[in-house]
C-alpha positions as CSV (number, residue, x, y, z in Angstrom):
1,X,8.0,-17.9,-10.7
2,X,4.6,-18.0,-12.7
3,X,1.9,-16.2,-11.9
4,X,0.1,-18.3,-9.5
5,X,2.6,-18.5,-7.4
6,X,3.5,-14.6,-7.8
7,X,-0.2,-14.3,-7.0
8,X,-0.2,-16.9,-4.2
9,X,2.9,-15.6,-2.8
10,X,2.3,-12.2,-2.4
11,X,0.7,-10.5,0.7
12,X,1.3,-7.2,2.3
13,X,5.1,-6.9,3.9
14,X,5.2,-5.0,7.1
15,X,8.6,-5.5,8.2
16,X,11.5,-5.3,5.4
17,X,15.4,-6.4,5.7
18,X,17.7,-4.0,5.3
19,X,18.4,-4.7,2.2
20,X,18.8,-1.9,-0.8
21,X,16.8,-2.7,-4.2
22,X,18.7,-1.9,-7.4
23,X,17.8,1.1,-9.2
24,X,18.1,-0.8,-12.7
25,X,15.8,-3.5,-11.5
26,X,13.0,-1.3,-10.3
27,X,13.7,0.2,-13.7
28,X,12.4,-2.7,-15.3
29,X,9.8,-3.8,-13.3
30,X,8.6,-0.4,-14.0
31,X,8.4,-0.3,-17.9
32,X,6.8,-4.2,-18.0
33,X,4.2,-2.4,-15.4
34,X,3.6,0.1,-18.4
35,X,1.4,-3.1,-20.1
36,X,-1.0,-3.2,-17.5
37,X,-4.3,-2.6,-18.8
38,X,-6.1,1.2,-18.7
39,X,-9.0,2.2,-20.1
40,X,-8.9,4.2,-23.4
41,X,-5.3,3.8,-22.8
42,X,-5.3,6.9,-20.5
43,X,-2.4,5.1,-18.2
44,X,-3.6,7.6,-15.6
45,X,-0.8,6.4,-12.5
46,X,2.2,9.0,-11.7
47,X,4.3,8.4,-8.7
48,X,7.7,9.7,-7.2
49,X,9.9,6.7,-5.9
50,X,12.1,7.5,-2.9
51,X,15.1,6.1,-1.0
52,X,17.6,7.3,1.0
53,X,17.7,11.3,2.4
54,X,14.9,12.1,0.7
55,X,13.0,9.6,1.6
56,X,14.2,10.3,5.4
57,X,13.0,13.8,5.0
58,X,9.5,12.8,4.6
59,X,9.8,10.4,7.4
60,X,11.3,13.3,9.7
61,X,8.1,15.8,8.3
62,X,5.5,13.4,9.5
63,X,6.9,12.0,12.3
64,X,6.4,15.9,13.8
65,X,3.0,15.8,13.2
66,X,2.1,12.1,14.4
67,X,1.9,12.9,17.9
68,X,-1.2,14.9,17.1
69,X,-2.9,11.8,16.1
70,X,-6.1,12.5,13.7
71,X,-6.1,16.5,14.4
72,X,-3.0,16.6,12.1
73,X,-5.1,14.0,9.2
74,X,-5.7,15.5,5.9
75,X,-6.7,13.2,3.4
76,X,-7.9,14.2,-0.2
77,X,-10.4,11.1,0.1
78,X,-11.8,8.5,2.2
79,X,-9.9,5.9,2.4
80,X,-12.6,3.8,3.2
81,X,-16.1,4.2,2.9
82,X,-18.2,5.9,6.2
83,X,-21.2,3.6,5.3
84,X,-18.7,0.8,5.5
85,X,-20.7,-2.3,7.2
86,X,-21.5,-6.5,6.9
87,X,-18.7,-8.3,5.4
88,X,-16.7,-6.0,4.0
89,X,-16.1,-4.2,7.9
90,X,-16.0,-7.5,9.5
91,X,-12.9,-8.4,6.6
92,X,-11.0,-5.2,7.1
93,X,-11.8,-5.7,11.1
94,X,-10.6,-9.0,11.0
95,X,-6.7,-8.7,9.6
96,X,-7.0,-6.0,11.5
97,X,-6.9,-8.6,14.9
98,X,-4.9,-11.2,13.4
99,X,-2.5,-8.7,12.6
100,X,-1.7,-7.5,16.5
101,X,-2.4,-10.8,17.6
102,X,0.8,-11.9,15.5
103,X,2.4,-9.3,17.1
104,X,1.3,-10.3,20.8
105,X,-0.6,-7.1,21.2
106,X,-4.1,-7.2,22.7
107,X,-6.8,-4.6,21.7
108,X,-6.7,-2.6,25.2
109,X,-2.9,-1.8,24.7
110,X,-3.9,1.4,22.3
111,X,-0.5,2.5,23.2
112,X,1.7,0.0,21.8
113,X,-0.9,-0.4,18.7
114,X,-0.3,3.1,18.6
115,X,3.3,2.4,18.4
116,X,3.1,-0.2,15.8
117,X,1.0,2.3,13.5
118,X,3.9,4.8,13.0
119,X,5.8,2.1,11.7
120,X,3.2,2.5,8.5
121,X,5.1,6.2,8.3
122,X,8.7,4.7,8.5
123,X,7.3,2.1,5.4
124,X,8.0,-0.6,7.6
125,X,11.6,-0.4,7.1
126,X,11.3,-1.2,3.8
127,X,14.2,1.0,1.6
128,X,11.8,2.0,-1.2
129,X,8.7,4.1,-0.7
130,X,7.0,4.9,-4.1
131,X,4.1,7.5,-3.6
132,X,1.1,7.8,-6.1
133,X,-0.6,10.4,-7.4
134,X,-3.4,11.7,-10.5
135,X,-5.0,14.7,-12.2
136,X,-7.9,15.4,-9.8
137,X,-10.5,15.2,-12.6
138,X,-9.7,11.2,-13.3
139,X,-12.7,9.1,-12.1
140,X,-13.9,5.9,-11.0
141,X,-12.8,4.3,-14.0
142,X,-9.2,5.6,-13.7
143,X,-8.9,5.0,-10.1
144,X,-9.9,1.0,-11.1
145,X,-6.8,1.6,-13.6
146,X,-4.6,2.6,-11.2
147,X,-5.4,-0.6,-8.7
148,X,-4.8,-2.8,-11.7
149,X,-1.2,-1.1,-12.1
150,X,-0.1,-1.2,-8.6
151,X,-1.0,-4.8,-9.0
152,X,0.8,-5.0,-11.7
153,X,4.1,-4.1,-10.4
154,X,3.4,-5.7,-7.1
155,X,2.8,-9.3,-9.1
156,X,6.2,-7.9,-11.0
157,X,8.0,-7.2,-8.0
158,X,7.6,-10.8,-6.7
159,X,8.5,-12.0,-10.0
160,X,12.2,-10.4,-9.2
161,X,11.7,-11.7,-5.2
162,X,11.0,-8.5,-3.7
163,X,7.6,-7.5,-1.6
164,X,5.5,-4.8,-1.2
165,X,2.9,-3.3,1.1
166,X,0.0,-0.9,-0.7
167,X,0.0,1.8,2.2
168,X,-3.3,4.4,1.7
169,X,-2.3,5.4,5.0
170,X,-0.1,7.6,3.5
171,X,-3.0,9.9,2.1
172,X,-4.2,11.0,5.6
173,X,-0.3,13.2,5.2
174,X,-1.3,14.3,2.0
175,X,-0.2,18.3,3.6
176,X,3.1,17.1,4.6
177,X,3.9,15.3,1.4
178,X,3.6,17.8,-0.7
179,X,5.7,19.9,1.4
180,X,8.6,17.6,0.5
181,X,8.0,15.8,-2.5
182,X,6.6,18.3,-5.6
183,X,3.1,16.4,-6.3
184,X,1.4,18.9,-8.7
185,X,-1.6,20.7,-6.9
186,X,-3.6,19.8,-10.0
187,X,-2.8,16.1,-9.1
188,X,-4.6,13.8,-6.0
189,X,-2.2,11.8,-3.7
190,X,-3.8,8.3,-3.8
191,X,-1.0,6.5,-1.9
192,X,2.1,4.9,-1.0
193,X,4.0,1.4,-1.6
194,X,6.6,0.1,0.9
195,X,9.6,-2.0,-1.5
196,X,11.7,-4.3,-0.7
197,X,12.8,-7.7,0.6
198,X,10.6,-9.3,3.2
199,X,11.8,-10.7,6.7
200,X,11.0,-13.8,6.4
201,X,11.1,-14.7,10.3
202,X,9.3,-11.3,11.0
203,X,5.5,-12.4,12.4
204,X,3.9,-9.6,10.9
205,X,4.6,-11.5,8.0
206,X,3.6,-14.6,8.5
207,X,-0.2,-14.5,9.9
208,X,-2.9,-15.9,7.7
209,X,-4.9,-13.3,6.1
210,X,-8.3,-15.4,5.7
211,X,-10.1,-14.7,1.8
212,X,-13.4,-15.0,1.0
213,X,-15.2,-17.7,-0.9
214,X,-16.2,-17.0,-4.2
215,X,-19.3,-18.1,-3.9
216,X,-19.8,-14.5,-1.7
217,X,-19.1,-12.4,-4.3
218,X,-19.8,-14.6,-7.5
219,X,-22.9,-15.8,-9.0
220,X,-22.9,-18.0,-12.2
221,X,-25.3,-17.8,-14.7
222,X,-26.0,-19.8,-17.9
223,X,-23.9,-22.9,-16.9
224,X,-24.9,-26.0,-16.8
């Protein structure tokens, strides 16, 4: 696979096989991820990477506290912007729709939407869940270093034919994360990825998710 089609192949999995992911292979996706590109060379991304009871634990932990909807939400950050508007709210609107209407669920059924949501808290059933975290005092800039790692290992990871789904859902449990995985209270949690092999008959997986034209966020200057 070359990176194109690593590129072109990869989308965000929400419904995994069950299907464990070697250790050693993660391993060296991992250190090749150690390349990616960081300004100063600050390589500013930590994370803990979880399977099995552990990973069950923190499963168990929020699952107590989802039934309180957003009274129980704590997030360090905003996981998206409050000014949010135009294109950029009619994108993140838009999967939003294709994605429930892959999964037959219209909007007035909150409760199964509500239903489908928690699955973001079981990682889709997907049997890796790496969570992300940095010093507090990184910036803008090392934020933009982090994306371009998680990338990184996502481009990697369907390099080896595994998926992944970025999940800053996670962050809104920042409280009950840290209650079972030790995240150092001098660090932000930032957020979690789902690993793993994709069901490939699974719908949520196979929806389009519509990009933008470059010509909306490009402008060229000086060519002829």
């Amino acid at each position: 696979m070359n990176v194109t089609q690593a590129v072109a192949s990869r989308r965000s999995v929400r419904a995994f096989l069950d299907k464990p992911v070697d250790r050693a292979l993660l391993t060296n996706i991992l250190e090749k991820a150690q390349s990616a590109p960081s300004g100063g060379n600050t390589q500013p991304w930590n994370s803990v990477i979880l399977t099995g009871e552990p990973m069950q634990r923190l499963f168990a932990k929020v699952a107590e506290q989802f039934p309180k909807g957003r009274e129980a939400h704590r997030p360090e950050y905003h996981i998206y912007p409050p000014e949010l508007e135009g294109p950029y709210e009619a994108r993140r609107y838009g999967v939003g729709e294709a994605m429930y209407a892959a999964l037959g669920i219209p909007r007035d059924d909150k409760a199964k939407r509500l239903m489908w949501f928690a699955n973001n808290f079981r990682a889709f059933g997907a049997p890796v869940l790496m969570l992300v975290h940095t010093p507090r005092y990184m910036g803008p800039p090392q934020w933009s270093d982090i994306g371009m790692w998680l990338q990184t290992v996502m481009l990697l990871l369907r390099e080896e034919g595994l998926d992944s789904c970025g999940q800053e859902a996670w962050a809104v449990y920042s409280p009950q994360i840290r209650e079972v995985v030790a995240i150092p209270d001098d660090h932000i949690f930032f957020c979690g990825m789902a690993i793993g092999y994709r069901d490939p008959a699974a719908p949520v997986n196979l929806f389009d998710v519509p990009r933008a034209d470059i010509a909306e966020s490009i402008r060229w200057e000086g060519w002829d």
